[in-house]
C-alpha positions in Angstrom: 0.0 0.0 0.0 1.5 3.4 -0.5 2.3 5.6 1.8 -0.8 8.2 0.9 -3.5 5.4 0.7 -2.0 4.2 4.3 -2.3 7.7 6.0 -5.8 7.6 4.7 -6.4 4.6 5.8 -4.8 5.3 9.4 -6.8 8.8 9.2 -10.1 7.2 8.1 -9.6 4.6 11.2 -8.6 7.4 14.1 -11.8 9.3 13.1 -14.3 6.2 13.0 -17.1 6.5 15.2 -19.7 3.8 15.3 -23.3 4.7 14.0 -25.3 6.4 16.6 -28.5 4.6 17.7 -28.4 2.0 15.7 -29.2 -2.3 16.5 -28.0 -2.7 12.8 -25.2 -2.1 10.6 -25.7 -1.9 7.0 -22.6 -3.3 5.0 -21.2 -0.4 4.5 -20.9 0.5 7.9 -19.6 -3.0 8.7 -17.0 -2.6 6.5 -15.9 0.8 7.7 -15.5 -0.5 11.0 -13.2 -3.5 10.0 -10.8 -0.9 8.2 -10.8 1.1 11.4 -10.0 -1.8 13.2 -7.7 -3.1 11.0 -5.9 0.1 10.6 -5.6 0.6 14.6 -3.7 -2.5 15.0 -5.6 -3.1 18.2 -6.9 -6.3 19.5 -10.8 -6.9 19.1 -11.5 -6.4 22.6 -9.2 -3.1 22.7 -11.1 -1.5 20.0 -14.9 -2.6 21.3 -14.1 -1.1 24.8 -12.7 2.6 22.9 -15.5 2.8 21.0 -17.8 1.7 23.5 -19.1 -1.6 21.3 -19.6 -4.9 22.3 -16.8 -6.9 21.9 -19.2 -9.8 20.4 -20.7 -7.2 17.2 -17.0 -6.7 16.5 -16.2 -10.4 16.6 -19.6 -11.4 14.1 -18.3 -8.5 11.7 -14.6 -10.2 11.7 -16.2 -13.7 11.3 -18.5 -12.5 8.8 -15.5 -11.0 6.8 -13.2 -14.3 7.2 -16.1 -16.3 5.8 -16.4 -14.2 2.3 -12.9 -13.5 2.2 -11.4 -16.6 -0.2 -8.8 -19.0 0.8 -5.4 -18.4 -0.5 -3.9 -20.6 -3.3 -7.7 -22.0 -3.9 -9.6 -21.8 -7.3 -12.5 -19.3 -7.3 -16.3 -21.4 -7.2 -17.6 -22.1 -10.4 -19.4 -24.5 -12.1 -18.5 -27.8 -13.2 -19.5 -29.1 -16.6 -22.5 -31.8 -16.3 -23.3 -34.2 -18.8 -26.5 -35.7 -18.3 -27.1 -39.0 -19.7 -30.4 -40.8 -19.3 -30.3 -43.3 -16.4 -30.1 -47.1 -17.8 -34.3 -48.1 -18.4 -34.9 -50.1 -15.4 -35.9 -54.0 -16.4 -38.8 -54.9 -15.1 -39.2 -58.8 -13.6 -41.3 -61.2 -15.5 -43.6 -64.0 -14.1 -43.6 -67.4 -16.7 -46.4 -69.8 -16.0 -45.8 -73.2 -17.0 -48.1 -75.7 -15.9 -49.0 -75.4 -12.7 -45.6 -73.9 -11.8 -44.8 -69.7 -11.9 -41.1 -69.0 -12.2 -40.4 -65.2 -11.1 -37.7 -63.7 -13.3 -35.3 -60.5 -11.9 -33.8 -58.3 -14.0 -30.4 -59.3 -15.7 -31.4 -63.2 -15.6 -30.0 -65.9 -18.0 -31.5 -66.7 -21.0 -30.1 -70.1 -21.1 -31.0 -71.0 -17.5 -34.3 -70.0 -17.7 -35.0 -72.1 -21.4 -33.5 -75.1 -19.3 -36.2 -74.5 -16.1 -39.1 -74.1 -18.7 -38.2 -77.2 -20.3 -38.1 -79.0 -17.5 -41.2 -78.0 -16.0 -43.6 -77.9 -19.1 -41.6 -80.7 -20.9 -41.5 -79.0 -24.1 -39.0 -77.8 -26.3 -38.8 -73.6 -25.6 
């Protein structure tokens, strides 16, 4: 930072005064804060008691900063390409009556298997 920007900076945060009145902070207002307490170089606790805040606002506006603020080294969110394919038709079973007999059939049975359990049952050629 050069050395203007951080006299500004040091300025802005020697002449903060929290918003009269006031159960809520816009963002804004939030924001000035953190700069002023940034720029003071004072503890959390430190700055709350000068300016006559509760330590636990100040904390919630630091918290709420470190959760926005983006992890170093980390890629930025964004979206991941999605192919969507359709989902494989789902076989239904199959009931064969032969005789007297009913042979239930699952999904993915053998074709062979079930030409040998027909046969035998029904005695005829399938």
């Amino acid at each position: 930072m050069a050395e203007t920007e951080r006299s500004r900076v040091e300025e802005r945060a020697a002449t903060w005064t929290p918003p009269p009145g006031r159960r809520r902070w816009s963002q804004a207002e939030g924001r000035a804060m953190l700069a002023a307490l940034h720029a003071s170089g004072e503890g959390m606790v430190a700055f709350a008691q000068r300016h006559g805040l509760h330590e636990e606002r100040v904390r919630r506006w630091v918290r709420r900063a470190d959760r926005r603020r983006p992890t170093p080294g980390a890629a930025p969110p964004g979206f991941a390409p999605v192919r969507l394919v359709a989902p494989p038709p789902v076989a239904a079973g199959l009931e064969v009556a032969v005789g007297g007999a009913v042979v239930r059939v699952r999904p993915g049975f053998d074709a062979v298997l079930l030409r040998q359990v027909v046969a035998a049952l029904g005695g005829a050629p399938c």
